[in-house]
N, C-alpha and C positions, 0 to 999 in steps of 0.2 A: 496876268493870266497867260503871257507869251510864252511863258518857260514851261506854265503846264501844259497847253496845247502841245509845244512842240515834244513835250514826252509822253505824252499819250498817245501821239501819232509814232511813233517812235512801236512803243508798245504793241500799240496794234500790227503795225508794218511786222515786226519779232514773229508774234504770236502766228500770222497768218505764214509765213514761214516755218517754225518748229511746228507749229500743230495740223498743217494744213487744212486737207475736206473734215477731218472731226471738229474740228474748230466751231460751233455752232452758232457763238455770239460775243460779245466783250462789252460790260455792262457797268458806267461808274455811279458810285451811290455818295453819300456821305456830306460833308460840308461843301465840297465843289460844284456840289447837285442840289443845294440847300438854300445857297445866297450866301453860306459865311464862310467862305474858304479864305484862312488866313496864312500865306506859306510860310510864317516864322513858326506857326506853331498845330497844322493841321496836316494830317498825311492825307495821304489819297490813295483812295479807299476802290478795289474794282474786282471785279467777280469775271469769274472765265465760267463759260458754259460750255462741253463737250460732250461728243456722243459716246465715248467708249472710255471705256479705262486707258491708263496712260501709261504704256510700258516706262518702265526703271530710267535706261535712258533717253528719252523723251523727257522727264520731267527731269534728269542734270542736266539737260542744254538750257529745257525754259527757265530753272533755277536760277543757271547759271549769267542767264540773259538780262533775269528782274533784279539779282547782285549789280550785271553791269549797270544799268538805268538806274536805281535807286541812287549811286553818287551822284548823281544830277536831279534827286529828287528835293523837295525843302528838309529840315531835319530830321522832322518826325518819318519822314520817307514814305514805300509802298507799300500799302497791305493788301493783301491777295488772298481769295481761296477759290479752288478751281473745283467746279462742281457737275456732275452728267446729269443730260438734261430728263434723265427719267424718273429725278426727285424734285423739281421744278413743279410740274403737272401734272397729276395733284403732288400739292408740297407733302416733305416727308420729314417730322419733324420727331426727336433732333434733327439734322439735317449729314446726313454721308457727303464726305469729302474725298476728293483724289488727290489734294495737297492742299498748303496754306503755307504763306510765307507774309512776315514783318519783320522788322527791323530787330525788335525784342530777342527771335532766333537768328540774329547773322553773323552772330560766334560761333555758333554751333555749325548750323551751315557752310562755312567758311574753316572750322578746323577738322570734322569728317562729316562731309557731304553725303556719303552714301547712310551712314547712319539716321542723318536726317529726315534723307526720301523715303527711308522704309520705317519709321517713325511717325512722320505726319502724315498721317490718314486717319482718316476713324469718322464720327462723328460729333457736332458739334451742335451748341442753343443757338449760338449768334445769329445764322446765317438766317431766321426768320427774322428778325430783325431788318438785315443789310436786304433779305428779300421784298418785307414789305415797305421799304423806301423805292426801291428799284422799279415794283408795281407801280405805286403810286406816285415818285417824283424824280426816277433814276433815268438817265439819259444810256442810250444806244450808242456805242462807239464806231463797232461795225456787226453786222449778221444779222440773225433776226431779231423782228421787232421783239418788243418787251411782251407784247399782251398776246404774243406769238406762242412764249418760252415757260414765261411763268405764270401760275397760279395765286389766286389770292390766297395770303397766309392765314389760318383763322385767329380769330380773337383772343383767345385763352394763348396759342403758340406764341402770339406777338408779344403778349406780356409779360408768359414766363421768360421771353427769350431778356429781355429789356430790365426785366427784373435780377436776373442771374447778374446783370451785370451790375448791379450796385446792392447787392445781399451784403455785401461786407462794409458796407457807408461811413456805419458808425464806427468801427475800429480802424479802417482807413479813410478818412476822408483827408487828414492831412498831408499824406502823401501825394494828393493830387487833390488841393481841394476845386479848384474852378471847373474841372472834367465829372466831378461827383456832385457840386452843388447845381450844377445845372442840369446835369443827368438825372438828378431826384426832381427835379423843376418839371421835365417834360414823363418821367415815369407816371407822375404824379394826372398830368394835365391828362395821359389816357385814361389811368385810373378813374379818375370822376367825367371826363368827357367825351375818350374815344379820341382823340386828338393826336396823329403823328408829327412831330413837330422835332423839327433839330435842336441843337444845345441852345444856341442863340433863342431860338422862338421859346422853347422850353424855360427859359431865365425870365422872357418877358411876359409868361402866361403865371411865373410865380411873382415877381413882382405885385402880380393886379388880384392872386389868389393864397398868399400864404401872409401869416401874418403880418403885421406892420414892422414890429420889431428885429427881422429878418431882409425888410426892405433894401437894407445897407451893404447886408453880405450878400444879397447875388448880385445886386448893381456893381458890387466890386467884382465880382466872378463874368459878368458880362464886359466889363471893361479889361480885366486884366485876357481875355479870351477873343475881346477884338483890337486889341494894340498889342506894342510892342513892352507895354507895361509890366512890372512882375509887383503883384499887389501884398501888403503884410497882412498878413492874420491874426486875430483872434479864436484862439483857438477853443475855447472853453464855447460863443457864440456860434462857431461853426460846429462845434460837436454837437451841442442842444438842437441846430437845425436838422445835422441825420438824424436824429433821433425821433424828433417831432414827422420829417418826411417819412421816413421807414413805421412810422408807430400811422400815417394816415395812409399809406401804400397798402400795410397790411391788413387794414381796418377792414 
């Protein structure tokens, strides 16, 4: 965890630089903030809170800052979305953005920049999501506290948000199955119990609550998700299980 520390302070140091007094807070959420941060195979995941909107250039310096850090980051690298804090309290869902950057965009980024900046804005589901982890188990990096900034997300928001992201299960789940079978694992565990819970916890709440014959395939999605293992599938077993989670999600 030395290499994250020291890029996060890193990050912080950047930000309070380019963004200075609007700066409001710098907030990490995700497996780093969860217990299962794995750096072969987990990004890190962190929210900027701001007062104002972000002139054009202001966001190519900070862009161009979270390009440099990210080659120091593990693979899957940094994902970002910078937010003002007057959708915070009360949340405003979907959720307005001032940018958002990962890994997934840093071709585009990287071959016309300014195209990017004035592209990524708008709004988004996620960020009730990455919010009500933040509420409830996201660490402060620097500014204000959490219970300072943000509002609780309501109920209905956290689910659509959680849910959008695994609508497509059944026809992808092979393209990334250990990220999907566990993400139905914990979509699942609010659905019937109100339970926020990361991929990890999410895997061991279906283990103890989805069928037996299913036991096998998330114990591999838990193991290949905390080692350096890459597990075989069955795929025809993994597809019956989106189907089964998606058919008891929507129920």
């Amino acid at each position: 965890m030395n290499a994250l520390n020291d890029l996060l302070k890193s990050f912080v140091t950047q930000c309070q630089k380019i963004l200075g007094d609007d700066l409001v807070g710098i907030y990490l959420h995700g497996s780093a903030v969860m217990g299962c941060y794995n750096e072969k195979k987990s990004d890190i995941d962190l929210l900027v809170v701001v007062n104002e909107a972000i002139p054009r250039d202001i966001k190519h310096r900070f862009l161009d800052m979270v390009v440099e850090l990210n080659t120091y980051a593990p693979p899957k690298g940094i994902e970002l979305s910078i937010v003002k804090r007057e959708v915070c309290d009360p949340f405003v869902y979907p959720t307005p953005f001032e940018l958002h950057f990962s890994i997934a965009h840093l071709e585009w980024y990287k071959t016309d920049p300014l195209d990017y900046i004035d592209k990524m804005t708008g709004t988004d589901k996620d960020p009730a999501a990455h919010f009500t982890i933040i509420y409830h188990r996201g660490k402060c990096l620097y500014g204000k506290d959490i219970k300072d900034v943000f509002g609780a997300v309501g109920k209905k928001d956290y689910f659509d948000s959680i849910c959008s992201d695994i609508e497509d299960a059944e026809t992808e789940i092979m393209n990334d199955p250990t990220y999907i079978i566990l993400n139905l694992c914990r979509v699942l565990a609010y659905k019937k119990e109100e339970l926020i819970l990361s991929k990890r916890e999410g895997g061991k709440w279906g283990i103890c609550n989805a069928p037996e014959k299913y036991r096998n395939l998330i114990l591999q999605a838990l193991d290949e998700y905390s080692s350096d293992r890459s597990a075989k599938w069955e795929e025809n077993n993994a597809r019956e299980f989106a189907e089964y989670m998606i058919a008891q999600i929507r129920n």
